[in-house]
C-alpha positions in Angstrom: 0.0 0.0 0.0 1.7 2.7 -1.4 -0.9 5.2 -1.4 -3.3 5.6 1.5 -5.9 8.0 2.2 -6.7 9.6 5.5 -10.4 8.1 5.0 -9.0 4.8 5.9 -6.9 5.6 9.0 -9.9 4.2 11.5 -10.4 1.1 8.8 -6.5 0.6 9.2 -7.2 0.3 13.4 -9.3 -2.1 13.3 -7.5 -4.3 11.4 -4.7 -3.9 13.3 -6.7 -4.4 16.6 -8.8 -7.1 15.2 -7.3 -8.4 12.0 -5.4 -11.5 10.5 -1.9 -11.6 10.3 -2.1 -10.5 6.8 -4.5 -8.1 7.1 -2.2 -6.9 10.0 0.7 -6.5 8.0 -1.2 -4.2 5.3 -2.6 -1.7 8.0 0.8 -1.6 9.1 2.0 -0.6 5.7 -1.2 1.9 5.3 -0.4 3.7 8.0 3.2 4.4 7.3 2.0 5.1 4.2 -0.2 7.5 5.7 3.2 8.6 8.0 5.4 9.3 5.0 2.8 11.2 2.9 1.4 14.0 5.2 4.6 14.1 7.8 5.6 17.9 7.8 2.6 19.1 5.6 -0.3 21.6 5.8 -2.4 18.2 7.3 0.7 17.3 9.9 -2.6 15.7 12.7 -3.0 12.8 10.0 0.6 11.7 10.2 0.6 12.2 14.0 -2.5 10.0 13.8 -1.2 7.2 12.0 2.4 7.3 14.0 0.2 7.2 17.3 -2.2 4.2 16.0 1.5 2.2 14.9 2.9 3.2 18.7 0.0 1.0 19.9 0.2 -1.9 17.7 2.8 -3.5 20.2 0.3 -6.4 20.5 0.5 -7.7 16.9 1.6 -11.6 17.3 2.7 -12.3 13.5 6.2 -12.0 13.2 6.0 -10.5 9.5 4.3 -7.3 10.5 5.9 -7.1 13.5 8.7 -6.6 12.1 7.6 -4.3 9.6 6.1 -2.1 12.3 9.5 -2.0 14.1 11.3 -1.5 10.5 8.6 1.5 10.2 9.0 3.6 13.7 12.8 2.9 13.5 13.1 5.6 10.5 11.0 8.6 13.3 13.0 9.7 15.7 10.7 11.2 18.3 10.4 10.0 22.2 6.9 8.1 22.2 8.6 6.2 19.6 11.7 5.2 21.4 8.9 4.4 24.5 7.1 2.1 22.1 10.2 0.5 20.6 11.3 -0.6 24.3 9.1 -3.2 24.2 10.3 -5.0 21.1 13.9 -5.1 22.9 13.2 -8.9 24.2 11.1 -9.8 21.1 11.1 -13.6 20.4 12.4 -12.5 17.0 16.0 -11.8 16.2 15.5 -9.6 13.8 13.2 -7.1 15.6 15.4 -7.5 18.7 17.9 -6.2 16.7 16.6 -3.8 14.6 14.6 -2.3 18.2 17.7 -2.0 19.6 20.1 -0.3 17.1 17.1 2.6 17.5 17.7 3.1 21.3 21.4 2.7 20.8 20.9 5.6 18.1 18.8 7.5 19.8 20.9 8.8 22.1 22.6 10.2 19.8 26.3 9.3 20.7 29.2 7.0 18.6 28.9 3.2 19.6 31.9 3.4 21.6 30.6 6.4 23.7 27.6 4.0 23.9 28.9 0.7 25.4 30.5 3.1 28.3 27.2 4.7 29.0 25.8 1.0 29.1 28.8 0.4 31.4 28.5 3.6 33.7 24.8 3.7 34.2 23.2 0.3 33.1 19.4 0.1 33.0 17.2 -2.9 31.8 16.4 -0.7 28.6 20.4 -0.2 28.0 21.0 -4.3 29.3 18.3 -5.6 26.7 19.6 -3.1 23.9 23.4 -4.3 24.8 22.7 -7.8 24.8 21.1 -7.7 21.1 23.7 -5.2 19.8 27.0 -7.6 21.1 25.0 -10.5 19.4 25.2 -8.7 16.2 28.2 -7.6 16.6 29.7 -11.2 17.6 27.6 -12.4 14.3 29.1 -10.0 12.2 32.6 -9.9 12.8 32.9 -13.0 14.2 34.6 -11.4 17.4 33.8 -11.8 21.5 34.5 -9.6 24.1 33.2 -11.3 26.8 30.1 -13.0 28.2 27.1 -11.6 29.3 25.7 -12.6 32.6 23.1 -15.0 32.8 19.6 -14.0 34.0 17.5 -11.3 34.0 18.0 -8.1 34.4 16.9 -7.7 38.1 18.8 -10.4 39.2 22.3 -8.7 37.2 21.2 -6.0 38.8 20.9 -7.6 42.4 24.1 -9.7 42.2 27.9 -7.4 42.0 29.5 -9.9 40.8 27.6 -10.6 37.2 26.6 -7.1 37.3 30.8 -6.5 37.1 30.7 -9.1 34.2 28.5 -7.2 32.4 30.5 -3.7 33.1 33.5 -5.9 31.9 32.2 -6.8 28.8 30.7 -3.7 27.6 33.9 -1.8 28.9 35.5 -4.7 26.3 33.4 -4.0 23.3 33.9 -0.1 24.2 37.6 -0.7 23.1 36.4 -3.3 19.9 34.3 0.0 19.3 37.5 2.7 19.5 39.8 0.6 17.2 37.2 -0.3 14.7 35.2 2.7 14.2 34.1 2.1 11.0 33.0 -1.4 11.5 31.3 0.0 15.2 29.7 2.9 13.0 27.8 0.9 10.2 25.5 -0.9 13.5 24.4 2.3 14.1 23.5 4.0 10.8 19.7 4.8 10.2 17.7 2.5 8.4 17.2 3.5 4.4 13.8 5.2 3.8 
Protein backbone atom coordinates (compact mmCIF):
# COMPACT_ATOMS: atom_id res chain seq x y z
CA UNK A 1 0.00 0.00 0.00
CA UNK A 2 1.71 2.67 -1.43
CA UNK A 3 -0.86 5.25 -1.37
CA UNK A 4 -3.29 5.59 1.53
CA UNK A 5 -5.93 8.00 2.15
CA UNK A 6 -6.73 9.59 5.47
CA UNK A 7 -10.44 8.05 5.02
CA UNK A 8 -9.05 4.75 5.92
CA UNK A 9 -6.88 5.57 8.98
CA UNK A 10 -9.85 4.21 11.51
CA UNK A 11 -10.41 1.12 8.75
CA UNK A 12 -6.51 0.64 9.19
CA UNK A 13 -7.16 0.34 13.42
CA UNK A 14 -9.25 -2.05 13.34
CA UNK A 15 -7.52 -4.26 11.40
CA UNK A 16 -4.66 -3.87 13.34
CA UNK A 17 -6.67 -4.36 16.64
CA UNK A 18 -8.78 -7.10 15.16
CA UNK A 19 -7.30 -8.43 12.02
CA UNK A 20 -5.44 -11.45 10.52
CA UNK A 21 -1.92 -11.62 10.33
CA UNK A 22 -2.14 -10.52 6.83
CA UNK A 23 -4.53 -8.10 7.09
CA UNK A 24 -2.21 -6.89 9.96
CA UNK A 25 0.74 -6.48 7.96
CA UNK A 26 -1.17 -4.17 5.26
CA UNK A 27 -2.57 -1.73 8.01
CA UNK A 28 0.76 -1.64 9.06
CA UNK A 29 2.02 -0.62 5.71
CA UNK A 30 -1.19 1.88 5.29
CA UNK A 31 -0.41 3.69 8.02
CA UNK A 32 3.19 4.41 7.30
CA UNK A 33 1.96 5.10 4.24
CA UNK A 34 -0.21 7.48 5.65
CA UNK A 35 3.22 8.60 7.95
CA UNK A 36 5.37 9.25 5.01
CA UNK A 37 2.83 11.22 2.90
CA UNK A 38 1.44 14.04 5.21
CA UNK A 39 4.60 14.15 7.84
CA UNK A 40 5.58 17.86 7.82
CA UNK A 41 2.63 19.06 5.63
CA UNK A 42 -0.27 21.57 5.83
CA UNK A 43 -2.40 18.19 7.32
CA UNK A 44 0.67 17.26 9.92
CA UNK A 45 -2.62 15.67 12.70
CA UNK A 46 -3.00 12.80 10.03
CA UNK A 47 0.61 11.73 10.18
CA UNK A 48 0.60 12.24 13.96
CA UNK A 49 -2.46 10.03 13.79
CA UNK A 50 -1.18 7.25 12.01
CA UNK A 51 2.36 7.29 14.03
CA UNK A 52 0.20 7.22 17.34
CA UNK A 53 -2.17 4.17 16.04
CA UNK A 54 1.53 2.24 14.86
CA UNK A 55 2.88 3.23 18.72
CA UNK A 56 0.01 0.97 19.89
CA UNK A 57 0.22 -1.91 17.65
CA UNK A 58 2.81 -3.50 20.18
CA UNK A 59 0.33 -6.43 20.48
CA UNK A 60 0.46 -7.72 16.92
CA UNK A 61 1.59 -11.63 17.25
CA UNK A 62 2.74 -12.30 13.54
CA UNK A 63 6.22 -11.99 13.23
CA UNK A 64 6.04 -10.46 9.51
CA UNK A 65 4.28 -7.28 10.52
CA UNK A 66 5.87 -7.06 13.51
CA UNK A 67 8.71 -6.55 12.12
CA UNK A 68 7.62 -4.27 9.61
CA UNK A 69 6.11 -2.08 12.35
CA UNK A 70 9.50 -1.97 14.06
CA UNK A 71 11.30 -1.46 10.53
CA UNK A 72 8.63 1.52 10.16
CA UNK A 73 9.03 3.56 13.67
CA UNK A 74 12.79 2.88 13.48
CA UNK A 75 13.06 5.61 10.46
CA UNK A 76 10.97 8.61 13.28
CA UNK A 77 12.97 9.73 15.72
CA UNK A 78 10.67 11.16 18.31
CA UNK A 79 10.38 10.04 22.18
CA UNK A 80 6.94 8.09 22.24
CA UNK A 81 8.63 6.20 19.60
CA UNK A 82 11.70 5.16 21.39
CA UNK A 83 8.89 4.38 24.52
CA UNK A 84 7.12 2.13 22.15
CA UNK A 85 10.17 0.46 20.59
CA UNK A 86 11.31 -0.64 24.29
CA UNK A 87 9.05 -3.20 24.17
CA UNK A 88 10.34 -4.96 21.15
CA UNK A 89 13.93 -5.06 22.92
CA UNK A 90 13.21 -8.87 24.19
CA UNK A 91 11.13 -9.80 21.14
CA UNK A 92 11.07 -13.55 20.35
CA UNK A 93 12.44 -12.50 16.99
CA UNK A 94 15.98 -11.85 16.21
CA UNK A 95 15.52 -9.56 13.80
CA UNK A 96 13.16 -7.13 15.58
CA UNK A 97 15.42 -7.51 18.67
CA UNK A 98 17.93 -6.24 16.71
CA UNK A 99 16.61 -3.80 14.59
CA UNK A 100 14.58 -2.25 18.16
CA UNK A 101 17.74 -2.05 19.58
CA UNK A 102 20.07 -0.31 17.08
CA UNK A 103 17.11 2.64 17.49
CA UNK A 104 17.73 3.12 21.35
CA UNK A 105 21.37 2.72 20.81
CA UNK A 106 20.87 5.62 18.14
CA UNK A 107 18.80 7.48 19.79
CA UNK A 108 20.88 8.78 22.13
CA UNK A 109 22.64 10.19 19.76
CA UNK A 110 26.29 9.35 20.69
CA UNK A 111 29.15 6.99 18.55
CA UNK A 112 28.91 3.21 19.58
CA UNK A 113 31.89 3.43 21.64
CA UNK A 114 30.56 6.37 23.72
CA UNK A 115 27.56 3.99 23.94
CA UNK A 116 28.89 0.73 25.39
CA UNK A 117 30.54 3.13 28.34
CA UNK A 118 27.24 4.71 28.96
CA UNK A 119 25.80 0.99 29.12
CA UNK A 120 28.85 0.40 31.37
CA UNK A 121 28.52 3.56 33.67
CA UNK A 122 24.75 3.74 34.20
CA UNK A 123 23.20 0.33 33.13
CA UNK A 124 19.36 0.13 33.03
CA UNK A 125 17.15 -2.92 31.80
CA UNK A 126 16.40 -0.72 28.62
CA UNK A 127 20.39 -0.24 27.96
CA UNK A 128 21.03 -4.28 29.29
CA UNK A 129 18.34 -5.59 26.68
CA UNK A 130 19.62 -3.11 23.94
CA UNK A 131 23.37 -4.34 24.85
CA UNK A 132 22.69 -7.83 24.79
CA UNK A 133 21.09 -7.67 21.06
CA UNK A 134 23.66 -5.17 19.82
CA UNK A 135 26.96 -7.61 21.06
CA UNK A 136 24.99 -10.46 19.42
CA UNK A 137 25.25 -8.73 16.23
CA UNK A 138 28.22 -7.61 16.65
CA UNK A 139 29.67 -11.16 17.59
CA UNK A 140 27.63 -12.41 14.35
CA UNK A 141 29.15 -9.99 12.19
CA UNK A 142 32.61 -9.87 12.82
CA UNK A 143 32.93 -13.03 14.19
CA UNK A 144 34.55 -11.39 17.43
CA UNK A 145 33.81 -11.82 21.47
CA UNK A 146 34.53 -9.63 24.07
CA UNK A 147 33.24 -11.31 26.78
CA UNK A 148 30.15 -12.98 28.25
CA UNK A 149 27.11 -11.56 29.28
CA UNK A 150 25.74 -12.64 32.62
CA UNK A 151 23.10 -15.04 32.82
CA UNK A 152 19.58 -14.04 33.99
CA UNK A 153 17.48 -11.29 33.99
CA UNK A 154 17.98 -8.07 34.36
CA UNK A 155 16.91 -7.67 38.12
CA UNK A 156 18.76 -10.36 39.21
CA UNK A 157 22.26 -8.74 37.20
CA UNK A 158 21.19 -6.01 38.84
CA UNK A 159 20.94 -7.65 42.35
CA UNK A 160 24.08 -9.68 42.19
CA UNK A 161 27.87 -7.41 42.01
CA UNK A 162 29.51 -9.87 40.83
CA UNK A 163 27.60 -10.56 37.15
CA UNK A 164 26.63 -7.07 37.34
CA UNK A 165 30.84 -6.52 37.08
CA UNK A 166 30.66 -9.09 34.23
CA UNK A 167 28.46 -7.24 32.36
CA UNK A 168 30.55 -3.71 33.05
CA UNK A 169 33.51 -5.86 31.93
CA UNK A 170 32.19 -6.82 28.84
CA UNK A 171 30.66 -3.71 27.58
CA UNK A 172 33.91 -1.85 28.86
CA UNK A 173 35.54 -4.70 26.34
CA UNK A 174 33.44 -3.99 23.35
CA UNK A 175 33.87 -0.10 24.16
CA UNK A 176 37.65 -0.71 23.06
CA UNK A 177 36.41 -3.32 19.91
CA UNK A 178 34.27 0.01 19.25
CA UNK A 179 37.48 2.75 19.50
CA UNK A 180 39.85 0.57 17.22
CA UNK A 181 37.23 -0.26 14.74
CA UNK A 182 35.21 2.67 14.24
CA UNK A 183 34.11 2.12 10.99
CA UNK A 184 32.99 -1.38 11.49
CA UNK A 185 31.27 0.00 15.15
CA UNK A 186 29.75 2.91 13.00
CA UNK A 187 27.82 0.88 10.18
CA UNK A 188 25.50 -0.87 13.49
CA UNK A 189 24.38 2.25 14.07
CA UNK A 190 23.52 4.02 10.80
CA UNK A 191 19.72 4.83 10.23
CA UNK A 192 17.75 2.51 8.37
CA UNK A 193 17.23 3.53 4.35
CA UNK A 194 13.79 5.23 3.83
Amino acid sequence: IDIAYPEAMSYFAELLNYGTPGEQDAAVRGLDALYRRYKGCERDDIARSALIHLMTAAHINDVRARGRLVRSLSKVKDDRVREALEHFVDDPEESIRDTAARYLARYEGLELAEWFANAAAQPTDIRFATAKSIVSQLERTWRVNNGSFPEGSWPQVAGDANALGQYRETMLAWERWARENPRSAGQLLNPPQE
